[in-house]
HTML snippet that shows the backbone in 3Dmol.js (N, CA, C, O; Angstrom):
<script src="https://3Dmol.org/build/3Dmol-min.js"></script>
<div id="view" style="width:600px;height:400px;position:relative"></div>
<script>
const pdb = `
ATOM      1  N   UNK A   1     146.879 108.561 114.041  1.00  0.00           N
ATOM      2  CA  UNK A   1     146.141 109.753 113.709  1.00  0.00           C
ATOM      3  C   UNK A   1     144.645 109.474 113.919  1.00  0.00           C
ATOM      4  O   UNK A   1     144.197 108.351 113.685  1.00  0.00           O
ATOM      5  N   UNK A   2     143.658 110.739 114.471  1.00  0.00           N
ATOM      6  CA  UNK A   2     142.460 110.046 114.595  1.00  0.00           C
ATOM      7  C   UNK A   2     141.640 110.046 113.555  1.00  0.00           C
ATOM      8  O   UNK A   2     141.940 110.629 112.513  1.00  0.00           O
ATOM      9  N   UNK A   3     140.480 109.376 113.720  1.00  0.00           N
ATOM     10  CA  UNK A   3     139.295 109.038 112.253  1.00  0.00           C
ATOM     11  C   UNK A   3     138.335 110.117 112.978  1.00  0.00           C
ATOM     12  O   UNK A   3     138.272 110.197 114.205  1.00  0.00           O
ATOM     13  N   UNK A   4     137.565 110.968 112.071  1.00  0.00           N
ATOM     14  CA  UNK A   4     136.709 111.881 111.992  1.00  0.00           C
ATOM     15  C   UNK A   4     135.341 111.314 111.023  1.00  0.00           C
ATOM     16  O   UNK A   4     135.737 110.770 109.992  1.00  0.00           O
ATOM     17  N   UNK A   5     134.262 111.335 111.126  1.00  0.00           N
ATOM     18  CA  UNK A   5     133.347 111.194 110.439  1.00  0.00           C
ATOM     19  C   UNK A   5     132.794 112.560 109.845  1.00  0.00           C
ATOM     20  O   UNK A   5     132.267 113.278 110.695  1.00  0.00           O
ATOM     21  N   UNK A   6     132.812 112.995 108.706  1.00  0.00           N
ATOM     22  CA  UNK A   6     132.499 114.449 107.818  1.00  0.00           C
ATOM     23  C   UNK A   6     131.503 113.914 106.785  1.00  0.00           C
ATOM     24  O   UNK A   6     131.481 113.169 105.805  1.00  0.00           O
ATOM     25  N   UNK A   7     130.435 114.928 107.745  1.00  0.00           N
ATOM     26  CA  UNK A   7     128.900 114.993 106.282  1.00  0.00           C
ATOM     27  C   UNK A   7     129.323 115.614 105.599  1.00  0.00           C
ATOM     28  O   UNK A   7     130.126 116.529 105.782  1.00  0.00           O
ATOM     29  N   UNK A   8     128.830 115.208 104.598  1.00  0.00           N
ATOM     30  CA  UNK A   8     128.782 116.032 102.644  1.00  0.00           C
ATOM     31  C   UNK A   8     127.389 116.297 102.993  1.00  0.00           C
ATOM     32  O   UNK A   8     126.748 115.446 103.611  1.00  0.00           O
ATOM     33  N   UNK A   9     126.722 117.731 102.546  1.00  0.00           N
ATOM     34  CA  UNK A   9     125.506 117.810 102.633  1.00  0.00           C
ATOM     35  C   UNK A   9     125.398 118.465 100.733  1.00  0.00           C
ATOM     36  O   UNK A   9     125.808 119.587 100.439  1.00  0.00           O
ATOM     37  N   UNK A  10     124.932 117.731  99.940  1.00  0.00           N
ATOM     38  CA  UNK A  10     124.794 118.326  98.844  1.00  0.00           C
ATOM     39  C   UNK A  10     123.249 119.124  98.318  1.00  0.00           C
ATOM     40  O   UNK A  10     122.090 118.740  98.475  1.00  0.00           O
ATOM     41  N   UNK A  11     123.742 120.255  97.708  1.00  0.00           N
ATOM     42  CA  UNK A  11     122.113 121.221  97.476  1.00  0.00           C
ATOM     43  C   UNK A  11     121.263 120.210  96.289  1.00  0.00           C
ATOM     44  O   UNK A  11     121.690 119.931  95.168  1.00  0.00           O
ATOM     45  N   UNK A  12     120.132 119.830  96.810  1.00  0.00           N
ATOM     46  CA  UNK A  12     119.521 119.180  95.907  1.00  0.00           C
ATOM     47  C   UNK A  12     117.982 119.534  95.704  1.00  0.00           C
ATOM     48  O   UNK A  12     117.281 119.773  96.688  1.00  0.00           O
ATOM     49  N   UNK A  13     117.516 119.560  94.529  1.00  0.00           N
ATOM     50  CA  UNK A  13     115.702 119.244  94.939  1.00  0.00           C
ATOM     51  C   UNK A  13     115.234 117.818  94.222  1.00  0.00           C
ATOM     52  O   UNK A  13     115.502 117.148  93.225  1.00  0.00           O
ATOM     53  N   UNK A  14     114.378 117.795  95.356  1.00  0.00           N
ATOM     54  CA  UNK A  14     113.650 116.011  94.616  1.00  0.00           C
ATOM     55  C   UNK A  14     112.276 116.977  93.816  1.00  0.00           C
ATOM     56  O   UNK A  14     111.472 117.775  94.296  1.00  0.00           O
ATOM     57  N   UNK A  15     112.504 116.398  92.240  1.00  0.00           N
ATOM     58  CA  UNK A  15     111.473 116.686  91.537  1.00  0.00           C
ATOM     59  C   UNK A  15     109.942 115.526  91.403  1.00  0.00           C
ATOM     60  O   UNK A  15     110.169 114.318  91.343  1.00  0.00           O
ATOM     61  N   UNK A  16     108.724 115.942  91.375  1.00  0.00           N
ATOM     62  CA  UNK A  16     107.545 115.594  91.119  1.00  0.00           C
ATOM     63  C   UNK A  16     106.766 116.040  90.068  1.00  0.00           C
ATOM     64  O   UNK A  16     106.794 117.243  89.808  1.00  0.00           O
ATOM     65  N   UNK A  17     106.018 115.232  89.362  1.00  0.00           N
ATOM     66  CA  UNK A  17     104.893 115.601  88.473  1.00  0.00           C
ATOM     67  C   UNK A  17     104.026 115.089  88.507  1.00  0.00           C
ATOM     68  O   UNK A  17     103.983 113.943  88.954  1.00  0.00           O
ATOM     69  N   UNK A  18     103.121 115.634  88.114  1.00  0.00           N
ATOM     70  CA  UNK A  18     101.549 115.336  87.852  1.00  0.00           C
ATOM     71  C   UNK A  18     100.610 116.205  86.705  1.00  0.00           C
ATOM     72  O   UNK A  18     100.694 117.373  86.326  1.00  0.00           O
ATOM     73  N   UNK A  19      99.578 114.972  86.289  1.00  0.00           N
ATOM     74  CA  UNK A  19      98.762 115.489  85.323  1.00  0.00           C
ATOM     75  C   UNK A  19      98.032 116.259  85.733  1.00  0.00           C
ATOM     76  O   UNK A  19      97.365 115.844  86.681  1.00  0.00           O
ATOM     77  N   UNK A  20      97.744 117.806  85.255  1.00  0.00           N
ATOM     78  CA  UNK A  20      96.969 119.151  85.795  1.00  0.00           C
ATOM     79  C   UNK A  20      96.168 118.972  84.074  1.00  0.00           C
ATOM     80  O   UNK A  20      96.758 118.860  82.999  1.00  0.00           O
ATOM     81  N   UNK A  21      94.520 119.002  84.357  1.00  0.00           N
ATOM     82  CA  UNK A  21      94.015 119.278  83.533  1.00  0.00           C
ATOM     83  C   UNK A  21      92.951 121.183  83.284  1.00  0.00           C
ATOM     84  O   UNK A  21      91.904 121.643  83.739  1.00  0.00           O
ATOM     85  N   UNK A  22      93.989 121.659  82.374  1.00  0.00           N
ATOM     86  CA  UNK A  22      94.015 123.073  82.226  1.00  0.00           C
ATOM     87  C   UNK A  22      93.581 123.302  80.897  1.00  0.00           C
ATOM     88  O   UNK A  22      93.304 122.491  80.013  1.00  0.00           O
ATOM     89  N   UNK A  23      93.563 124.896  80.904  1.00  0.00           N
ATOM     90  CA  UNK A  23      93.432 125.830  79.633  1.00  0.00           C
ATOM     91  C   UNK A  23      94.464 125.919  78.614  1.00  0.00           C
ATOM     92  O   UNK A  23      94.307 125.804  77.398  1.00  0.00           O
ATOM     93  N   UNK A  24      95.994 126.228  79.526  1.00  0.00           N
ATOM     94  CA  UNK A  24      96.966 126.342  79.504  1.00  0.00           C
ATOM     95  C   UNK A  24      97.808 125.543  80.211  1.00  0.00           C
ATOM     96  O   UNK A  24      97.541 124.640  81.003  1.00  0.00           O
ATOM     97  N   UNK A  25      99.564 126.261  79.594  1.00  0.00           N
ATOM     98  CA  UNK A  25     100.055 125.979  80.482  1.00  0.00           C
ATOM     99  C   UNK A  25     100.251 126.631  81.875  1.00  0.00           C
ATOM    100  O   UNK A  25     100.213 126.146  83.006  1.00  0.00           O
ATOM    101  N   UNK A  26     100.498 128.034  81.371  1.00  0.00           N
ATOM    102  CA  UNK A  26     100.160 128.697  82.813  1.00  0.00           C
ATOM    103  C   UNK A  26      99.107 128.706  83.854  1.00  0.00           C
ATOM    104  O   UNK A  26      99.341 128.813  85.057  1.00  0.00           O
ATOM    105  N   UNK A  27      97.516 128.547  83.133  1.00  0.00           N
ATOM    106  CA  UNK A  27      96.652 127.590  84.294  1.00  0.00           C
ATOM    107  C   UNK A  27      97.240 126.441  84.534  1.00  0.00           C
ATOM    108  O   UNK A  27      97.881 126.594  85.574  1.00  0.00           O
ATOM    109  N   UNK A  28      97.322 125.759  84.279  1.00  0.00           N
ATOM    110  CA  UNK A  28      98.353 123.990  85.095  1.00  0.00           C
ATOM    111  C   UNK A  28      99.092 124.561  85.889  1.00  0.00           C
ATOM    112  O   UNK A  28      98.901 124.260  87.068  1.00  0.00           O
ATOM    113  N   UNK A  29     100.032 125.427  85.637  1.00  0.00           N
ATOM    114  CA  UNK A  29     100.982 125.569  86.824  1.00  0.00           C
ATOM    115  C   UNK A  29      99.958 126.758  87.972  1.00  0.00           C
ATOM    116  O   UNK A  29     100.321 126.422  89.100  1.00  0.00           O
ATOM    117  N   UNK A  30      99.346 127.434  88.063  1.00  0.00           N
ATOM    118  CA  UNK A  30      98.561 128.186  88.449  1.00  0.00           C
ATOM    119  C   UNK A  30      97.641 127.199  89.873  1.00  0.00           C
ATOM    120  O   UNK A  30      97.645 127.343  91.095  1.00  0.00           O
ATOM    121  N   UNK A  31      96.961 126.245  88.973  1.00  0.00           N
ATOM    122  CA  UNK A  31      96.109 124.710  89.930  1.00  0.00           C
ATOM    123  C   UNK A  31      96.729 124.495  90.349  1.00  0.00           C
ATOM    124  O   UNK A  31      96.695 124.659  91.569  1.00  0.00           O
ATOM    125  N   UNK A  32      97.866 123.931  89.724  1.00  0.00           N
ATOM    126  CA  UNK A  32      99.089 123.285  91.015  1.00  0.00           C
ATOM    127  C   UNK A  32      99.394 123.908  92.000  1.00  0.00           C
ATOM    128  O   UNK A  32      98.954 123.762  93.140  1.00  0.00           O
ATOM    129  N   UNK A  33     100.279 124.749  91.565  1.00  0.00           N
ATOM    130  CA  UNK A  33     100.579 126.179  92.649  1.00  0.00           C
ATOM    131  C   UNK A  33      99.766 125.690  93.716  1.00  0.00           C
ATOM    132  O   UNK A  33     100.145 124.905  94.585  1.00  0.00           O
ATOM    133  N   UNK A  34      98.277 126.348  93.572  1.00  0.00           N
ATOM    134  CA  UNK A  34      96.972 126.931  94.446  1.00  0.00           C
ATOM    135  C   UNK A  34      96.916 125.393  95.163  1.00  0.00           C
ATOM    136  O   UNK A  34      97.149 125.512  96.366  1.00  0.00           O
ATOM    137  N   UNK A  35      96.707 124.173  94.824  1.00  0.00           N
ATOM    138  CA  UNK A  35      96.228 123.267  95.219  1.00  0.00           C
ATOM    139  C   UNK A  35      96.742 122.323  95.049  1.00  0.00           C
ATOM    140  O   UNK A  35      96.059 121.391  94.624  1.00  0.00           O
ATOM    141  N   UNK A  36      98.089 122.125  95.282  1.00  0.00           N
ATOM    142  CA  UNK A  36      98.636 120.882  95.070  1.00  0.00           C
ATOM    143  C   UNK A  36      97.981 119.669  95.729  1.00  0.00           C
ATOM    144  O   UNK A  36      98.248 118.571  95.240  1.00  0.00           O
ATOM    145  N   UNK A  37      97.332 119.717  96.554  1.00  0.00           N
ATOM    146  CA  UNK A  37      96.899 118.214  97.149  1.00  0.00           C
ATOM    147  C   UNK A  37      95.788 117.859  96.198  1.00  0.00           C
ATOM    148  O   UNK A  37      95.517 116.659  96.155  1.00  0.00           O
ATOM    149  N   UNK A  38      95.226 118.512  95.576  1.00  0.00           N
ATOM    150  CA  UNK A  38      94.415 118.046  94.387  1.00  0.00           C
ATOM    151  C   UNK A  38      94.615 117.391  93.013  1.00  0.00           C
ATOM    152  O   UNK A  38      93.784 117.118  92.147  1.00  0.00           O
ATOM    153  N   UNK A  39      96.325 117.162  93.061  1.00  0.00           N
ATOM    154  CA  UNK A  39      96.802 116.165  92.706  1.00  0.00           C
ATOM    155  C   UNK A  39      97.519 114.527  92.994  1.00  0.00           C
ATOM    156  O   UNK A  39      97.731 114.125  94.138  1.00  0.00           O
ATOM    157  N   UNK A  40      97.742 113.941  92.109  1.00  0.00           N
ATOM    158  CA  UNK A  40      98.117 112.740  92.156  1.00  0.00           C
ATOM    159  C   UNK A  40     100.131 112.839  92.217  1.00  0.00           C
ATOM    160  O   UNK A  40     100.451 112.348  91.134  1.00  0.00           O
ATOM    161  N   UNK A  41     100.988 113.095  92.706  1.00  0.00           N
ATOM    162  CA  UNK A  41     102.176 113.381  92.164  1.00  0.00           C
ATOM    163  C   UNK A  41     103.247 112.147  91.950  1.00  0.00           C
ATOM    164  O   UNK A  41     103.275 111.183  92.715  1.00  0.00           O
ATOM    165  N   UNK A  42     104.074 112.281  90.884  1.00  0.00           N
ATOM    166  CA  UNK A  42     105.272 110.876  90.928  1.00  0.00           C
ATOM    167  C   UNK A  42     106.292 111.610  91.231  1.00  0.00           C
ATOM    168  O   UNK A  42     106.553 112.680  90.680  1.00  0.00           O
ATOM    169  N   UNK A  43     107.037 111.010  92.261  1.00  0.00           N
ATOM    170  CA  UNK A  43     108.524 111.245  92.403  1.00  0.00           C
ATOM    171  C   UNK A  43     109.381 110.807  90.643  1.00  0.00           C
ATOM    172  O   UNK A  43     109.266 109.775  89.982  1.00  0.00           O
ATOM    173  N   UNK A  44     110.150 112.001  90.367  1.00  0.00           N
ATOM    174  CA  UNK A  44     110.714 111.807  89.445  1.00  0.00           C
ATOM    175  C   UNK A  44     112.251 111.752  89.781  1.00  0.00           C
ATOM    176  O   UNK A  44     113.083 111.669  88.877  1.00  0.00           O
ATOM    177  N   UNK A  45     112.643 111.807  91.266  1.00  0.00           N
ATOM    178  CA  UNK A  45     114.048 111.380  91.486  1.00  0.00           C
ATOM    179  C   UNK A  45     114.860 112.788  91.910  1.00  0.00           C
ATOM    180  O   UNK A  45     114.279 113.830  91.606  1.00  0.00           O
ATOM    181  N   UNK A  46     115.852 112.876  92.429  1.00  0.00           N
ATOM    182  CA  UNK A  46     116.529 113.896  92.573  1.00  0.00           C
ATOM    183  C   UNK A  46     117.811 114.592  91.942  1.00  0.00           C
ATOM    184  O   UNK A  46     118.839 113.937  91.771  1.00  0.00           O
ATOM    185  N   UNK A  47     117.723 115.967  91.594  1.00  0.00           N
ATOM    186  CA  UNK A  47     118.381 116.669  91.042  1.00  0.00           C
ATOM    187  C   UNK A  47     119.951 117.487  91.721  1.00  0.00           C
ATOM    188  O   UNK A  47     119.958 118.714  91.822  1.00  0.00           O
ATOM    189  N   UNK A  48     120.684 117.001  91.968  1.00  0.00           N
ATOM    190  CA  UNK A  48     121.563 117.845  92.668  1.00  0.00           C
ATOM    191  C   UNK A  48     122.381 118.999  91.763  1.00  0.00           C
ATOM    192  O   UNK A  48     122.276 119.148  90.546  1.00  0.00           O
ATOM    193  N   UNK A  49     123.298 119.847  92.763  1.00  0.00           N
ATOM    194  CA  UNK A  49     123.639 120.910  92.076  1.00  0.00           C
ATOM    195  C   UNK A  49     124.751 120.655  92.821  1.00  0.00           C
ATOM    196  O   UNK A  49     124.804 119.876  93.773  1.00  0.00           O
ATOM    197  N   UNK A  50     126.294 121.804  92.055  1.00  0.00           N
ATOM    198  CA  UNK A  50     127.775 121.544  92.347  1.00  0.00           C
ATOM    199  C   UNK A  50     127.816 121.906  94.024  1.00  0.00           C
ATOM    200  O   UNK A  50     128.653 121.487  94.823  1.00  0.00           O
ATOM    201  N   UNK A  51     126.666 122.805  94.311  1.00  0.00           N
ATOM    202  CA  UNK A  51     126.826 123.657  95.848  1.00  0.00           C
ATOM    203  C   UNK A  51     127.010 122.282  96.770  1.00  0.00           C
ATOM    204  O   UNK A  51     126.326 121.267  96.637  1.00  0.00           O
ATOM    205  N   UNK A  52     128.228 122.496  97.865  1.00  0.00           N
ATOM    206  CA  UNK A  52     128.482 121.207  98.823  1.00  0.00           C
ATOM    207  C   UNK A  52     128.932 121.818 100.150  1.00  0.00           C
ATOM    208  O   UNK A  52     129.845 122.643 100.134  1.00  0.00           O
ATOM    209  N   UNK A  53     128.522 121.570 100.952  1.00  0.00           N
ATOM    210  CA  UNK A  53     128.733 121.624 102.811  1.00  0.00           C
ATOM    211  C   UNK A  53     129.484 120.320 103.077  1.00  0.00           C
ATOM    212  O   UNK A  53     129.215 119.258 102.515  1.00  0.00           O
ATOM    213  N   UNK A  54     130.602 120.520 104.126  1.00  0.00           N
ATOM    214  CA  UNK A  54     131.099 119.506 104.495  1.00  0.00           C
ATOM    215  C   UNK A  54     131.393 120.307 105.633  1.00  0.00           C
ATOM    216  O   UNK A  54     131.709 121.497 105.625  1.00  0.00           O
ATOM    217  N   UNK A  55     131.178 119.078 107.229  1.00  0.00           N
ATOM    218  CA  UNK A  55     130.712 119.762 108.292  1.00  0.00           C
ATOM    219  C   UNK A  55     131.347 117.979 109.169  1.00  0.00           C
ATOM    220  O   UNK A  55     130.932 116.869 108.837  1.00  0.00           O
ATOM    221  N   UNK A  56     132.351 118.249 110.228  1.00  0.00           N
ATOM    222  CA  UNK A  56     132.658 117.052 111.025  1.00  0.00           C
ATOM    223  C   UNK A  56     131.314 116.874 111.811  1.00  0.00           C
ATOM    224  O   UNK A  56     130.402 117.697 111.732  1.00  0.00           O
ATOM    225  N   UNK A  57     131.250 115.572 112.685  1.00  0.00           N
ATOM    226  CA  UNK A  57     130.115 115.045 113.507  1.00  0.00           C
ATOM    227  C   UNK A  57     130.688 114.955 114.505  1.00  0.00           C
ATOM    228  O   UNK A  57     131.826 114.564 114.243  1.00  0.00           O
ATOM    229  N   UNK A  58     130.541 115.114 115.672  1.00  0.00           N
ATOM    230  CA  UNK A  58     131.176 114.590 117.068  1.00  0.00           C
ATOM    231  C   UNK A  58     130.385 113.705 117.478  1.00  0.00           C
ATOM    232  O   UNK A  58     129.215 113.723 117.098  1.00  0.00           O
ATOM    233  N   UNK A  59     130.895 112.642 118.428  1.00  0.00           N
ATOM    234  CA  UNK A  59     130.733 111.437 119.036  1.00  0.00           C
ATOM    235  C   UNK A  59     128.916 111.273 118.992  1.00  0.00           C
ATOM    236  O   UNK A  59     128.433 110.141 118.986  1.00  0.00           O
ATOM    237  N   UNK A  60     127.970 112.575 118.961  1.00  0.00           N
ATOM    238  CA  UNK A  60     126.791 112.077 119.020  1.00  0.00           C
ATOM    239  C   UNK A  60     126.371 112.421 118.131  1.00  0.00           C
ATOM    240  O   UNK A  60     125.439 113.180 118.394  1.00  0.00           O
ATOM    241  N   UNK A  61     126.607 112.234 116.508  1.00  0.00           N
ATOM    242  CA  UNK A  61     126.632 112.950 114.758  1.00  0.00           C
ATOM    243  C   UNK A  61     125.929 113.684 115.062  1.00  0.00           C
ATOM    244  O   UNK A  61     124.786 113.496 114.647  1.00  0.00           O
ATOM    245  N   UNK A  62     126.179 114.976 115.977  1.00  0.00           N
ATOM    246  CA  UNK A  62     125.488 116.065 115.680  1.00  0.00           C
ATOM    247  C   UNK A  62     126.874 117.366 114.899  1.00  0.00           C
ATOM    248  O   UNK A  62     128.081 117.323 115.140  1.00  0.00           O
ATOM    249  N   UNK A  63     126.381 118.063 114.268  1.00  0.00           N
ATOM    250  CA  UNK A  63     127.507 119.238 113.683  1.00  0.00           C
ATOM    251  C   UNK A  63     128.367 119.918 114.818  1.00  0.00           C
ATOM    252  O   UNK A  63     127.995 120.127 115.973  1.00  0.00           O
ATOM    253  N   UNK A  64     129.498 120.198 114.303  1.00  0.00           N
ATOM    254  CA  UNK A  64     130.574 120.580 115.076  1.00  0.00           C
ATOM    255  C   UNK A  64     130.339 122.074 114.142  1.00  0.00           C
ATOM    256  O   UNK A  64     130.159 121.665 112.995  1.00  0.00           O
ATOM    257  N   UNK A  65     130.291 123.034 114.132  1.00  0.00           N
ATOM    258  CA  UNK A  65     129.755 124.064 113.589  1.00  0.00           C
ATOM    259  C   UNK A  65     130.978 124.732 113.236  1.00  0.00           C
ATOM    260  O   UNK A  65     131.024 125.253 112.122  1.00  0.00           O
ATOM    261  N   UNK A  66     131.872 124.797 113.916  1.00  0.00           N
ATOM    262  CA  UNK A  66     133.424 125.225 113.754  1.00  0.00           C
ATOM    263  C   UNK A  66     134.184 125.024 112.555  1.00  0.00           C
ATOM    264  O   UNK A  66     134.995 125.841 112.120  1.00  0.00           O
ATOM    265  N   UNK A  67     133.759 123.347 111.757  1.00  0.00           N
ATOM    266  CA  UNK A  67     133.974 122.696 111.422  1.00  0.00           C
ATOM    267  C   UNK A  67     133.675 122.964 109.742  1.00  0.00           C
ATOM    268  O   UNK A  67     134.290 122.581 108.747  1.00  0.00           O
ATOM    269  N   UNK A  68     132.599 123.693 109.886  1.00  0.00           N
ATOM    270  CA  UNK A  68     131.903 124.001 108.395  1.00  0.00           C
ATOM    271  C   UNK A  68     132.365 124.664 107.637  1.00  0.00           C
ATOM    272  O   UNK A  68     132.823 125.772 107.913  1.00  0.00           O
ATOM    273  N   UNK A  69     132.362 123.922 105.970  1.00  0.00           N
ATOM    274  CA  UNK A  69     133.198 124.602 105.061  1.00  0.00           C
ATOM    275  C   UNK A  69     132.256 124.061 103.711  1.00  0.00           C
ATOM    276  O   UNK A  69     131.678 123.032 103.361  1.00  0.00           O
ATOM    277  N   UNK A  70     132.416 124.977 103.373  1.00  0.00           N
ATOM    278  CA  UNK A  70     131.660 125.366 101.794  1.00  0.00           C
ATOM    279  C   UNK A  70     130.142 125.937 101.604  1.00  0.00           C
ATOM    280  O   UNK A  70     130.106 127.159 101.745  1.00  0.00           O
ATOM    281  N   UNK A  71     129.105 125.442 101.368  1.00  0.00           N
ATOM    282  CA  UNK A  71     127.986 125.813 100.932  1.00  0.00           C
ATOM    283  C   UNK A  71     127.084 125.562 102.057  1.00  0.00           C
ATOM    284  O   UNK A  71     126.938 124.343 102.145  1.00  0.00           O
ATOM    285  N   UNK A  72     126.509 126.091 102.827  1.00  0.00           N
ATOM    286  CA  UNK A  72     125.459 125.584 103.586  1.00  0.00           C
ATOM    287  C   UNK A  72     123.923 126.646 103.520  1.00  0.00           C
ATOM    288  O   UNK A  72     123.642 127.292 104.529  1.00  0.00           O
ATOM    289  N   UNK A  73     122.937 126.743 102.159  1.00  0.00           N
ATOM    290  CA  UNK A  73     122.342 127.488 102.313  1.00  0.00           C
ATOM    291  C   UNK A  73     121.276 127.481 102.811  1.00  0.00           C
ATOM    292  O   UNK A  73     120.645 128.531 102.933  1.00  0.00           O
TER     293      UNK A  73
END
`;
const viewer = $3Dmol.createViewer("view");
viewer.addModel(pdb, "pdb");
viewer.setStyle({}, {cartoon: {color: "spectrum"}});
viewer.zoomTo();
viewer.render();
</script>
């Protein structure tokens, strides 16, 4: 029987923070928003969610599109 190689593509976001010195909280998020490069940011790691794509690769791992099943948003 043959072997197939199948990506899992899972929905994720990589979260960041940084110190915003504000009024509030809604100014902090407001600075940020407007100007994020005017911060310093830490990767705080990534968050995934249940949503999942699974999609075969052909001989040059590019997507076989035919192939796709579940979540791809």
């Amino acid at each position: 029987m043959p072997m197939f190689t199948v990506l899992c593509r899972v929905d994720a976001y990589v979260d960041y923070t940084a110190r915003v010195e504000a009024d509030d909280a809604e100014q902090a998020a407001d600075l940020a928003y407007d100007s994020p490069g005017d911060y310093i940011w830490e990767e705080r790691g990534a968050v995934e969610f249940d949503a999942c794509g699974y999609v075969a690769l052909d001989a040059k791992d590019e997507e076989i599109e035919v192939t796709r099943r579940g979540y791809f948003g």
